[in-house]
N, C-alpha and C positions, 0 to 999 in steps of 0.2 A: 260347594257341596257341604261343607261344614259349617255355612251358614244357614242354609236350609234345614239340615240339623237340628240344628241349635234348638230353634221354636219348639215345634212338638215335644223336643227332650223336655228343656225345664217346664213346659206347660204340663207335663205328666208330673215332673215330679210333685207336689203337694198328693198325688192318691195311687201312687206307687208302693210297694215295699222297698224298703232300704237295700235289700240285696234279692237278687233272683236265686232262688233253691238251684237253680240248673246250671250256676256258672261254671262249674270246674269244666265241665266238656270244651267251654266257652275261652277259657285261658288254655287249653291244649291247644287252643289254633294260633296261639301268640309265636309259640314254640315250633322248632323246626330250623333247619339248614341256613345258613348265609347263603342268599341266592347269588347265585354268579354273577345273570346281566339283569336281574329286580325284574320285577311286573310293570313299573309305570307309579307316576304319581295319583293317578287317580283309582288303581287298584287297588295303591298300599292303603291310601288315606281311606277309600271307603270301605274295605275289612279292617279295618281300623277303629272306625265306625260304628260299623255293627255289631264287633263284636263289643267295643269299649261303654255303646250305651248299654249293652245288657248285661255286661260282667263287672262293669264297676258297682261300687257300695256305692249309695246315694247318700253321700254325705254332707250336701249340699243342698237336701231336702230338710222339712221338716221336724220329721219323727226319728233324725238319728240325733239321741240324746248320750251315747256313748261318749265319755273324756271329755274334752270342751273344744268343742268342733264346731262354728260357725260356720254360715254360707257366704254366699257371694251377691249383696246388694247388684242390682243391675245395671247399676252407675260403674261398679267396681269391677264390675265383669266386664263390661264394654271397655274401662281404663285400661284393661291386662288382657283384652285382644290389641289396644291400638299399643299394650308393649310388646308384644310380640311382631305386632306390624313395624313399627319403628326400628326393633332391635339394635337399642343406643348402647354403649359402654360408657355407663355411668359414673364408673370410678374417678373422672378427671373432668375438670372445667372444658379442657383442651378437646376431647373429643366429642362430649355432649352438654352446653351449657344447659338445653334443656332440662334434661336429669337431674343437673346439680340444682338449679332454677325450682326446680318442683318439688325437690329434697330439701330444698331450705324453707320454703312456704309451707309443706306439710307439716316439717318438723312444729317451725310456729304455731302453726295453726293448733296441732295438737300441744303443745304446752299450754295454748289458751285452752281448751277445752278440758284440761286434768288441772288446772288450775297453777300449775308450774312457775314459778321466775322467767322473765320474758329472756333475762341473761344468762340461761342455762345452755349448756352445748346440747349437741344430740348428732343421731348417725339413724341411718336405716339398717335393718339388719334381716336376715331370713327368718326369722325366728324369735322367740322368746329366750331358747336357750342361747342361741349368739349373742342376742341382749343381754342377759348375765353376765356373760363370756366377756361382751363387753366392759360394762359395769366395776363386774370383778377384775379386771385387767387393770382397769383405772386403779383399783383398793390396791392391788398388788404394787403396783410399779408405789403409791405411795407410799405404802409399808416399807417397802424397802428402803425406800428413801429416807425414811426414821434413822432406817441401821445404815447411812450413810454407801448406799448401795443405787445406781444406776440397773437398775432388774433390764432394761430395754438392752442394752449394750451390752450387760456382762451377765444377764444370768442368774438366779437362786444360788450359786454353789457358795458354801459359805456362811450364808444365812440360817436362822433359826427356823423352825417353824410358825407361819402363820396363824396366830391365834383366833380361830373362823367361829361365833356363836351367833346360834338361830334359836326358833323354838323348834317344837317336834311339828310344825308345819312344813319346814322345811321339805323345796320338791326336788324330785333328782336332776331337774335341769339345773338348778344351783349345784346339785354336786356334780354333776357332770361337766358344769364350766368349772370348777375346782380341778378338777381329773386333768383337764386339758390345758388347766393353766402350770400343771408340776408341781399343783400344793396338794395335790391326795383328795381323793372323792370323799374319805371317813373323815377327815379334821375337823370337821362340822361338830362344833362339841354344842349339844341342845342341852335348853335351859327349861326345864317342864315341870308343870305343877298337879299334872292331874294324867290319866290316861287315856283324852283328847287330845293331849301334847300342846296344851297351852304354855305361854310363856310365863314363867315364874321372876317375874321382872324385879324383884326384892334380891334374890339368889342372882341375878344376871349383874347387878349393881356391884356386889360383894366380889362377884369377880373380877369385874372389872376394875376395882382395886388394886386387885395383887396383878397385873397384868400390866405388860407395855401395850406398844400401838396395835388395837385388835382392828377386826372388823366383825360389824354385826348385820346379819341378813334378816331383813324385815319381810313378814311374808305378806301382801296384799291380795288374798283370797288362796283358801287352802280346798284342797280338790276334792277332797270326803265330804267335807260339810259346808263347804262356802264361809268359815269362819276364818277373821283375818288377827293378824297382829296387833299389838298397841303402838305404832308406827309410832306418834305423839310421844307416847312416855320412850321408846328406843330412841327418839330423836333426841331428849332430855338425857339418857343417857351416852349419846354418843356427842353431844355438847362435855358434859361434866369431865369424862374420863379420856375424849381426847383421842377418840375412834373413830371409825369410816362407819358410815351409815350404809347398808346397800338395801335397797327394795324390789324385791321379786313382784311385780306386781300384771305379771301375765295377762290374766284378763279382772282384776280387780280394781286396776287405774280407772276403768270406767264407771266404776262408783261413783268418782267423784261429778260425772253429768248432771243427776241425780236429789235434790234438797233432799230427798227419801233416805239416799244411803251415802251421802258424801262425809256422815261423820266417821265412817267405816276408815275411810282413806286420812284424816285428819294427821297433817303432819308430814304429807309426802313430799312438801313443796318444802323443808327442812333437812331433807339427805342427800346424800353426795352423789349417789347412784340411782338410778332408776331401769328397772325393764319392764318391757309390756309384749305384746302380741297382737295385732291387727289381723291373723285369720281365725281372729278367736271372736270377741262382742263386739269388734269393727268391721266384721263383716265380709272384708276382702279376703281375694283367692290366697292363695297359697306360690308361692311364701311370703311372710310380713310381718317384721319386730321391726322393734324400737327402742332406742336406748340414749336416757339421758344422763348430764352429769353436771353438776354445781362449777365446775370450774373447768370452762369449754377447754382452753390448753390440758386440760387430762388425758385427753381422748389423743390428741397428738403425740403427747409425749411416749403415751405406751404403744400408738400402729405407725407412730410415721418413722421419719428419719432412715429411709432405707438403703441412701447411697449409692443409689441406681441415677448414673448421669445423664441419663435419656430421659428421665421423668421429671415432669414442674416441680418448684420450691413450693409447700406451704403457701398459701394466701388467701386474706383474712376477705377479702372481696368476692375473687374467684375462687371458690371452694372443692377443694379433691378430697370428695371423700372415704377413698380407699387410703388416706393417710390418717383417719379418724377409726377404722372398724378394722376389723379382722380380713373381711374379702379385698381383693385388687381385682377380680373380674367381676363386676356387678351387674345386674340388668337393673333396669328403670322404673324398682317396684313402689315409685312414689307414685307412678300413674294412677294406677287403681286408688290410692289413697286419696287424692288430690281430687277425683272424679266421684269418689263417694262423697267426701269432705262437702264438695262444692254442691253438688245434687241435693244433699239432705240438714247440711248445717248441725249446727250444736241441736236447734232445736228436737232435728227428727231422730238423729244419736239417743236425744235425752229420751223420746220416746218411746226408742226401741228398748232401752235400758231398764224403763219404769215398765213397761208391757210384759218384758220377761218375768221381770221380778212377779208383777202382776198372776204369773200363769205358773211361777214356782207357788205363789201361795195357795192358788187354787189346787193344786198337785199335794202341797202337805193338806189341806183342808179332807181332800178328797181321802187321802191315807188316815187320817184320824177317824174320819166317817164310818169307814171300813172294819168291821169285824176281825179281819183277820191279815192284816198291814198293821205295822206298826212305825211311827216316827222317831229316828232316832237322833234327831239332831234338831236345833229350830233351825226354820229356813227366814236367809238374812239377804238371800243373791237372789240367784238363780238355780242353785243346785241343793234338791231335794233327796235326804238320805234318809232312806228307810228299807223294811225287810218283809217278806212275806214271813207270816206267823198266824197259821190257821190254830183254831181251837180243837184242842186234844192233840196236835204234835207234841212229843216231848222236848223239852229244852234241848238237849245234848242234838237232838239231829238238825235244829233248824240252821246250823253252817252248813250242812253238806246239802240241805235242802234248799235254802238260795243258791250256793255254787249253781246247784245242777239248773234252777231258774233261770240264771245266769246265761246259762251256755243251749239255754233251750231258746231264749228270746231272741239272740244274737243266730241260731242255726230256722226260727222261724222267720225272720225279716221282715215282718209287718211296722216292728218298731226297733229298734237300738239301743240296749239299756246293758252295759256291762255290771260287774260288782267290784265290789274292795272290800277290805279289813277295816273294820273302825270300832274303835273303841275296843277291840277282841273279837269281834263278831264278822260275819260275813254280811255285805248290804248290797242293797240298790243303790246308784248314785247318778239317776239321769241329771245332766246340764241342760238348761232349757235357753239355748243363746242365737240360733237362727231363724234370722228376719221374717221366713215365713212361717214360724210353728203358730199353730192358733190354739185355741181350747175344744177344740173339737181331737186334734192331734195327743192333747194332754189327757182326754177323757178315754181316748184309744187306747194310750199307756196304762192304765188302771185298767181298763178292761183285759186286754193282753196278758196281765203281770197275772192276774186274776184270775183269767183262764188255764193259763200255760201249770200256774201255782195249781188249782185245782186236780190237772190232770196229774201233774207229779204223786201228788199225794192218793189219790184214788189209786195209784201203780200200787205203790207202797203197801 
C-alpha cells in the first residue's frame, strides 16, 4: 500500500504547493481516543495515508526554501526504506556488523569528500546539533583536563568556567549543545567587527592572551547571509594560543566539493572538531549528522567507559559506536548515506552543490533586476538574503511590511520562504539546497514574493 503510494506522491511533488490551505480539518482526524481493539493494519496505515500526503508540508519538494531544509536524493530515500526494513541496532559490532560496517565507510567516504585527514575519528549522529554536542563534548572533557579534571567521571563541580569565543555567526545549535553540556547556552562570548557579526580576528588574538585553555567555534556558513568564518586564520589562532578549534559546519562542509567555493571552508582539515548535517546539502531524509575529531580516542573518552558488564570493551577493529556519540539506541542512519554516496559519487554531490550555487545567483541577479527588491547581502552559497522595498514605502515601515510578506508566503504555500533580522532589518532568506529545485521554481519565488508584496501594499 505504501508503495503504491509512494509513486504518484513524489511525482506530484515538483507542481504541488508546499502545503495544502485545507490541512487543519486534515490533522483533526489524527486526533481522538486510544482505540480499545484498533481497526487493523491496513485501516491505520491507509488513513494514515491520506491523510499524511495532504497535511504534511512538502518539504521535500522543491520550492520549500524556508531554513535549510533538503530532500531526499532517491538513492537515500530507498537506503532509509531498506532501514526501516532491516531495523538493526546499530550501537554495537555485536548486534549489527552491518551498521557498524556502513558507519565506518561513510564516515570515510565523507572525510574524502570535505577534504578531511584520512586519521580523523568520526561518529554518526541525528543531527547537526548532536554533532556539536558532540564535537563540543570532546572540547569539554579536554578543557577540563587542562584543569587537571576527569569531566567524564567526576563532573564540572569545581571547575572554572569555560572560556567559549565565536563570532556573531554563531547558531543556536552550538548553544544549545552548550546548554546541554552544563557550560551555559550565554558563555558564548562573540568577537565582532561590524553589525553583520563578523569576526574581529585582531580583538579575538588579544583575548586570547590573557586567557587559559579556551575554545573557539568556527562558523562554516551562517544562516542569514550564507557568509562563513576565517576557519584558516581561527586555526592560526587556536595553533598559537593553545585552544580547541570547534567547527559548526552544518551545511557548509559541503563547500569544500566545489573549486568554486572550497576556499570558503579553507582550514577545516586543521581543527579538532568538526559538525555537519546530511538532511541538509547531502540530501538524505531525516535524521542525519556527522561529527568529526582530530584525535579519534576523544570521542571515547567523553561517550564511552560506562561500566555496564553486559556490554563489549571498546575495539579498534570492531567498532561500538554508541561508545563514540551521545545515543546507545541507534538506527542504521548510514544506510541512506552510503546509498546516496554510492549512486551519485563526489562527482554528482559536486554538481548538485555548483547547480545550487548556480540558481542562488540567478535569484540575487533576478532581485537586483527588480525595481522594488533589494539585496542585502552578496550571495557566496546558496542562500539569498534580500527584502521587498517597493518605491514610495517609507523606510520605517518596510520591517513590518516583510514581516507580514513573510507570514503571507508561508500561509499561501505556492512557495516557502520565511524571514529574519539581519543587519537591524527584517528579510527574506530562502536556502536554495534540494536536489529537485530548478529555475523555473526560482523564477516562481520572484514572482510570488512580488505578488503577495504587491497586494500587501495596495491594502495599505
Amino acid at each position: 500500500m505504501v508503495a503504491r503510494a509512494a509513486g504518484p506522491y513524489l511525482a506530484a511533488l515538483p507542481h504541488q504547493p508546499v502545503r495544502d490551505r485545507t490541512h487543519a480539518h486534515l490533522l483533526k482526524e489524527l486526533d481522538g481516543p486510544l482505540p480499545e481493539d484498533g481497526d487493523g493494519t491496513m485501516t491505520a496505515v491507509s488513513d494514515l495515508l491520506r491523510i499524511g500526503t495532504r497535511a504534511a508540508t512538502h518539504s521535500s519538494g522543491p520550492r520549500f526554501f524556508h531554513f535549510v531544509v533538503g530532500g531526499a536524493t532517491p538513492a537515500a530515500q530507498a537506503g532509509d526504506w531498506v532501514t526501516s526494513l532491516l531495523d538493526q541496532a546499530a550501537g554495537l559490532w555485536l548486534t549489527s556488523p552491518l551498521a557498524a560496517q556502513a558507519e565506518t565507510t561513510v564516515l570515510r567516504w565523507l572525510k574524502e569528500m570535505f577534504g578531511l585527514p584520512a586519521g580523523h575519528g568520526g561518529v554518526l549522529t541525528p543531527s547537526a546539533t548532536f554533532a556539536n554536542l558532540t564535537g563540543l563534548a570532546c572540547a569539554r572533557h579536554w578543557w577540563a583536563g587542562r584543569h587537571g579534571v576527569d569531566v567524564t567521571a567526576d563532573g564540572l563541580a569545581g571547575l572554572p568556567r569555560m572560556p567559549v569565543f565565536s563570532s556573531g555567526y554563531v547558531h543556536a545549535s552550538s548553544r544549545k549543545a552548550l546548554q546541554l553540556l552544563g557550560l551555559g547556552r550565554d558563555t558564548v562570548r562573540t568577537v565582532t567587527r561590524d553589525d553583520a557579526g563578523r569576526l574581529d580576528v585582531a580583538a579575538l588574538d588579544r583575548l586570547l592572551a590573557d586567557t587559559g585553555p579556551a575554545v573557539l567555534i568556527a562558523n562554516a556558513g551562517e544562516v542569514n547571509a550564507g557568509d562563513f568564518d576565517p576557519v584558516d586564520e581561527m586555526a592560526d589562532l587556536a595553533r598559537r594560543h593553545g585552544a580547541w578549534l570547534h567547527v559548526d559546519g552544518a551545511f557548509g562542509l559541503f563547500a569544500a566539493l566545489s573549486p568554486h567555493t572550497a576556499h570558503l571552508v579553507r582550514g577545516i582539515e586543521r581543527a579538532d572538531s568538526l559538525a555537519a548535517d546530511g538532511h541538509k546539502w547531502l540530501n538524505v531524509p531525516y535524521e542525519s549528522g556527522f561529527a568529526f575529531v582530530r584525535e579519534p580516542s576523544a570521542l571515547g573518552r567523553a561517550f564511552g567507559s560506562w561500566n555496564a558488564a553486559y556490554l563489549p570493551e571498546p575495539d579498534d577493529e570492531f567498532i561500538n559506536y554508541n561508545n563514540l556519540g551521545p545515543e546507545s539506541s541507534r538506527r542504521a542512519r548510514a544506510l541512506p548515506i552510503w546509498a546516496t554516496l554510492r549512486a551519485y559519487g563526489r562527482s554528482g554531490h559536486r554538481a548538485m552543490v555548483e547547480r545550487h550555487r548556480d540558481l542562488a545567483v540567478r535569484l540575487g541577479d533576478a532581485v537586483r533586476d527588480s525595481a522594488d527588491l533589494e539585496l542585502l547581502a552578496p550571495v557566496n552559497l546558496f542562500v539569498v538574503c534580500f527584502r521587498y522595498r517597493p518605491p514610495g514605502v517609507p523606510k520605517a515601515d518596510l520591517d513590518e511590511l516583510n514581516r507580514r510578506l513573510g507570514e503571507e508566503l508561508v500561509a499561501d504555500g505556492r512557495v516557502y520562504a520565511g524571514t529574519t533580522t539581519y543587519r537591524g532589518v527584517v528579510a527574506l532568506r530562502p536556502a536554495i539546497v534540494n536536489w529537485r529545485t530548478t529555475a523555473d521554481d526560482i523564477d516562481l519565488l520572484v514572482s510570488v514574493v512580488r505578488e503577495i508584496g504587491g497586494r500587501l501594499v495596495d491594502r495599505t
